[in-house]
C-alpha positions as CSV (number, residue, x, y, z in Angstrom):
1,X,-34.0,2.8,37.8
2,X,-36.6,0.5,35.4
3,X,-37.6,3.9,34.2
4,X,-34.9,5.7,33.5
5,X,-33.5,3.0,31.4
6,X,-36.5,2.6,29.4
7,X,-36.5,6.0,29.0
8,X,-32.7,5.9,27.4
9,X,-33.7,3.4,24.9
10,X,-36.6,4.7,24.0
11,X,-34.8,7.8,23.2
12,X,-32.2,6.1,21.1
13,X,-34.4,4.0,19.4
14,X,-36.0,7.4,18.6
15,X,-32.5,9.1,16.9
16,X,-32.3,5.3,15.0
17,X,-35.2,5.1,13.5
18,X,-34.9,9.2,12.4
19,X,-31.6,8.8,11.1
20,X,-32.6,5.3,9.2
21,X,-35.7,6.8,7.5
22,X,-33.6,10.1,6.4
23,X,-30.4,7.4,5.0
24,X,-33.7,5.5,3.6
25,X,-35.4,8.5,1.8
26,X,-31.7,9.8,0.8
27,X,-30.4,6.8,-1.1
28,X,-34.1,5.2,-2.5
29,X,-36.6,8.3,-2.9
30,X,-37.2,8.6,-6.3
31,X,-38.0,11.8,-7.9
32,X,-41.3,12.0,-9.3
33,X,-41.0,14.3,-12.7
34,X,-43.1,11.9,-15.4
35,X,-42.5,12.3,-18.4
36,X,-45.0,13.3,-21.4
37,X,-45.7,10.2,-23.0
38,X,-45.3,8.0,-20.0
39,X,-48.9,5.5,-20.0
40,X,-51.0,4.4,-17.2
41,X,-52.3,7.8,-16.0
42,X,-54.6,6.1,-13.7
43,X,-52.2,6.3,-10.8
44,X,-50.5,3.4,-8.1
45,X,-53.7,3.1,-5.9
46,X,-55.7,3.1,-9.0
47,X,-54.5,-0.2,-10.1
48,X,-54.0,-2.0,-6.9
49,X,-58.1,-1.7,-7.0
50,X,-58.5,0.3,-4.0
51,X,-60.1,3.2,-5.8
52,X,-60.9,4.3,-9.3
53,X,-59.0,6.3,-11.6
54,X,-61.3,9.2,-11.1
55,X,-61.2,9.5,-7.4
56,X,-57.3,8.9,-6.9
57,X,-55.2,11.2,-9.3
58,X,-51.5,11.0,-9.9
59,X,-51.0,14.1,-8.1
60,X,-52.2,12.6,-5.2
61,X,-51.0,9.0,-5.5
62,X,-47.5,9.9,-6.9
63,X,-46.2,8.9,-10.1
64,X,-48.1,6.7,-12.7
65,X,-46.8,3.5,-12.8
66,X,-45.2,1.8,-15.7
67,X,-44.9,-1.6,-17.0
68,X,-43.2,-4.1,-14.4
69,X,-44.8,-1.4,-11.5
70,X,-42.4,0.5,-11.2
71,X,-43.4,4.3,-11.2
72,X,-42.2,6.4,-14.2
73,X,-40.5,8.9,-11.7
74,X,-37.8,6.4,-10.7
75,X,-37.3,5.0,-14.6
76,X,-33.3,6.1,-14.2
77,X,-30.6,3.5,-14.6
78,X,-29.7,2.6,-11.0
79,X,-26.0,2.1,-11.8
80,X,-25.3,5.9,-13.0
81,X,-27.3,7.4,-10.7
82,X,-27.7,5.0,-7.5
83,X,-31.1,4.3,-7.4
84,X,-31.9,8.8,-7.4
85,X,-32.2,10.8,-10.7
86,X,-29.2,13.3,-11.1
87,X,-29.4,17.3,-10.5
88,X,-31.0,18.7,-13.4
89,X,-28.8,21.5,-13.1
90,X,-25.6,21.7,-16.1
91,X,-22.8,20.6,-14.9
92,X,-23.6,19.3,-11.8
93,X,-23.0,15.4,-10.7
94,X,-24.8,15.5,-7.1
95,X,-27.4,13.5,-7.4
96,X,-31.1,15.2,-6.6
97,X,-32.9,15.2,-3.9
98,X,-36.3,12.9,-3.2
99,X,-39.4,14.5,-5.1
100,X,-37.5,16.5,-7.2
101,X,-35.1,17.4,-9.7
102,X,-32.7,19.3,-8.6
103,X,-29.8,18.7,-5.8
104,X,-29.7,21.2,-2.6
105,X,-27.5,23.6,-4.1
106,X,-30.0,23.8,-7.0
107,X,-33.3,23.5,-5.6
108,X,-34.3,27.1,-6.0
109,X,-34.7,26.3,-9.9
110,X,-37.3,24.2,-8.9
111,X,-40.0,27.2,-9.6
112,X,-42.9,24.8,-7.6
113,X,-41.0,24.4,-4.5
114,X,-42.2,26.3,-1.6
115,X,-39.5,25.3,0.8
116,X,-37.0,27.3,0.2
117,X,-35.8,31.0,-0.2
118,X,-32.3,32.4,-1.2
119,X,-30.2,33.9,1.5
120,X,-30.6,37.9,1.6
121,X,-27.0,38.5,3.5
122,X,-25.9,41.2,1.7
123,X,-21.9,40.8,1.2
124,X,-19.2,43.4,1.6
125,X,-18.6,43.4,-2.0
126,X,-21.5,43.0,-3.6
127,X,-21.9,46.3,-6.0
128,X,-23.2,45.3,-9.1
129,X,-24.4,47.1,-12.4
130,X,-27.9,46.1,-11.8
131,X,-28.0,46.9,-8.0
132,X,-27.3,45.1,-4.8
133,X,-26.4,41.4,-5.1
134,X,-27.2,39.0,-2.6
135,X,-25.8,35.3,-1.1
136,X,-29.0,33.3,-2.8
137,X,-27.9,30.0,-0.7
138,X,-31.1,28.1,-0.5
139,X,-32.3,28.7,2.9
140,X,-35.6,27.0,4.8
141,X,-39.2,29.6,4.2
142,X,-39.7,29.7,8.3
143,X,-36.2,30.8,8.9
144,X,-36.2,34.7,9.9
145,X,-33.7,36.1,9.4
146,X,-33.1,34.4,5.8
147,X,-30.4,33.7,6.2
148,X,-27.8,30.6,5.7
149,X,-25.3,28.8,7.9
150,X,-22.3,30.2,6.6
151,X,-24.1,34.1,7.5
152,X,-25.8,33.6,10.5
153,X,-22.4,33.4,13.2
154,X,-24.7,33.3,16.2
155,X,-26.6,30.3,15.0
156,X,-23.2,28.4,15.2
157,X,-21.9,29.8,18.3
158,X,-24.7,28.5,20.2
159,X,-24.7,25.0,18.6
160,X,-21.0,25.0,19.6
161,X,-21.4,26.3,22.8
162,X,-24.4,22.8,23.3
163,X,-22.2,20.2,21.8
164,X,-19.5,21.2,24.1
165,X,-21.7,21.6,27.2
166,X,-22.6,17.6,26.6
167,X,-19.0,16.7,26.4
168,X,-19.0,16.7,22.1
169,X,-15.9,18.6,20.7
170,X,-17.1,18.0,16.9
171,X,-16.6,20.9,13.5
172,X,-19.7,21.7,12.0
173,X,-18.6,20.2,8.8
174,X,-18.0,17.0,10.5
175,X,-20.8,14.0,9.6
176,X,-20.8,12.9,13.0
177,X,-24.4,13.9,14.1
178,X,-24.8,14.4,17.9
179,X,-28.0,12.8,19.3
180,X,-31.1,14.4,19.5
181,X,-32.2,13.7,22.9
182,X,-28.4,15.3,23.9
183,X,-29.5,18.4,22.5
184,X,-32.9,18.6,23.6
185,X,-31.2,18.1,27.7
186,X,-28.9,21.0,26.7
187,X,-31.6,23.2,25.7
188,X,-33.6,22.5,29.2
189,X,-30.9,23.1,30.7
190,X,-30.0,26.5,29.4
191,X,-33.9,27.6,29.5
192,X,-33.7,26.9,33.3
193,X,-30.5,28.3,34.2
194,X,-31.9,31.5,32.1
195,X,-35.2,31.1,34.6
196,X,-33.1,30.7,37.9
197,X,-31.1,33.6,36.8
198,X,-33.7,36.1,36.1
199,X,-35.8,34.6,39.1
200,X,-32.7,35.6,41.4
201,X,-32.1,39.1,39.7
202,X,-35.5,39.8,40.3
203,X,-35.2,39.2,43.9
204,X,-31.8,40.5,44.5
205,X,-33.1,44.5,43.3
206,X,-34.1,46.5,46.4
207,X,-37.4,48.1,46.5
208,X,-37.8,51.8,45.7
209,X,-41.0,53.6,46.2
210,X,-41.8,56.4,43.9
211,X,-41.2,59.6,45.9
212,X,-44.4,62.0,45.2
């Protein structure tokens, strides 16, 4: 009983402190674009005297910092942006996401990122002058298919299907984030059922020997 109750904390301590660090990183990560003439190349461990200039460069150590220590990469005016740079992109007001310029819906201008790719669905109407045009929804690199949430229908069946399974009748645009730990119990679940199944199939067939 000891157990299993330390285990249940232990797993919501776990969804707390993921949820608190992605909030954290959200609303305080600062993107690190420096500009030009911004001094003090020698880098934030540099400084603190931990190790030279030479062996700690900025791309390593993050932005340089400025006067006040505060690193150039965050040198935006907290009260129009909320402590995060804006999207680069024109005419866009999200606000961009940590360690880089752009917001989500943008982040495949970013031409270092290696995170993303756009979405290859092919739409129904898609005939262009130049050729076939695709969705281009920024979608994660390890994803296969490539494709996005709005084109991949079984994706969201199944996650339907879970969070109702566990008792949570939630939209997928809803911000209400089911637990982790929920999901994981789910999954188990379904990968034993999906054993006992094929484990009883496999008994259930008759044998047949292979007339000569």
């Amino acid at each position: 009983m000891l157990y299993s109750l330390y285990r249940a904390q232990l797993w919501a301590l776990a969804d707390e402190l993921s949820a608190r660090h992605a909030e954290y990183w959200w609303e305080h990560g600062s993107s690190p674009i420096v500009s030009p003439d911004a001094g003090n190349a020698g880098g934030g461990c540099a400084s603190s005297g931990v190790l030279p200039a030479e062996a700690c460069p900025a791309a390593n150590c993050g932005p340089p910092l400025v006067s006040g220590g505060v690193r150039a990469g965050a040198a935006v005016e907290s009260a129009a942006a909320g402590g995060r740079a804006g999207c680069s992109a024109a005419n866009c007001r999200a606000k961009a996401m940590p360690l880089t310029a752009y917001c989500f819906d943008h982040i495949l201008f970013d031409t270092k990122q290696r995170l993303y790719k756009p979405c290859a669905f092919i739409p129904k109407r898609s005939g262009t002058q130049n050729g076939v045009k695709t969705c281009g929804k920024p979608v994660l690199t390890g994803i296969t298919p490539l494709r996005c949430s709005d084109h991949d229908p079984k994706s969201q069946r199944l996650v339907i299907k879970a969070l109702k399974n566990v008792g949570i009748d939630l939209p997928l645009t809803s911000k209400g984030v089911p637990k982790l730990s929920l999901l994981i119990c789910e999954t188990v679940h379904q990968i034993q059922m999906k054993r006992k199944i094929r484990l009883n199939g496999a008994k259930n067939v008759p044998f047949h020997r292979s007339s000569k």
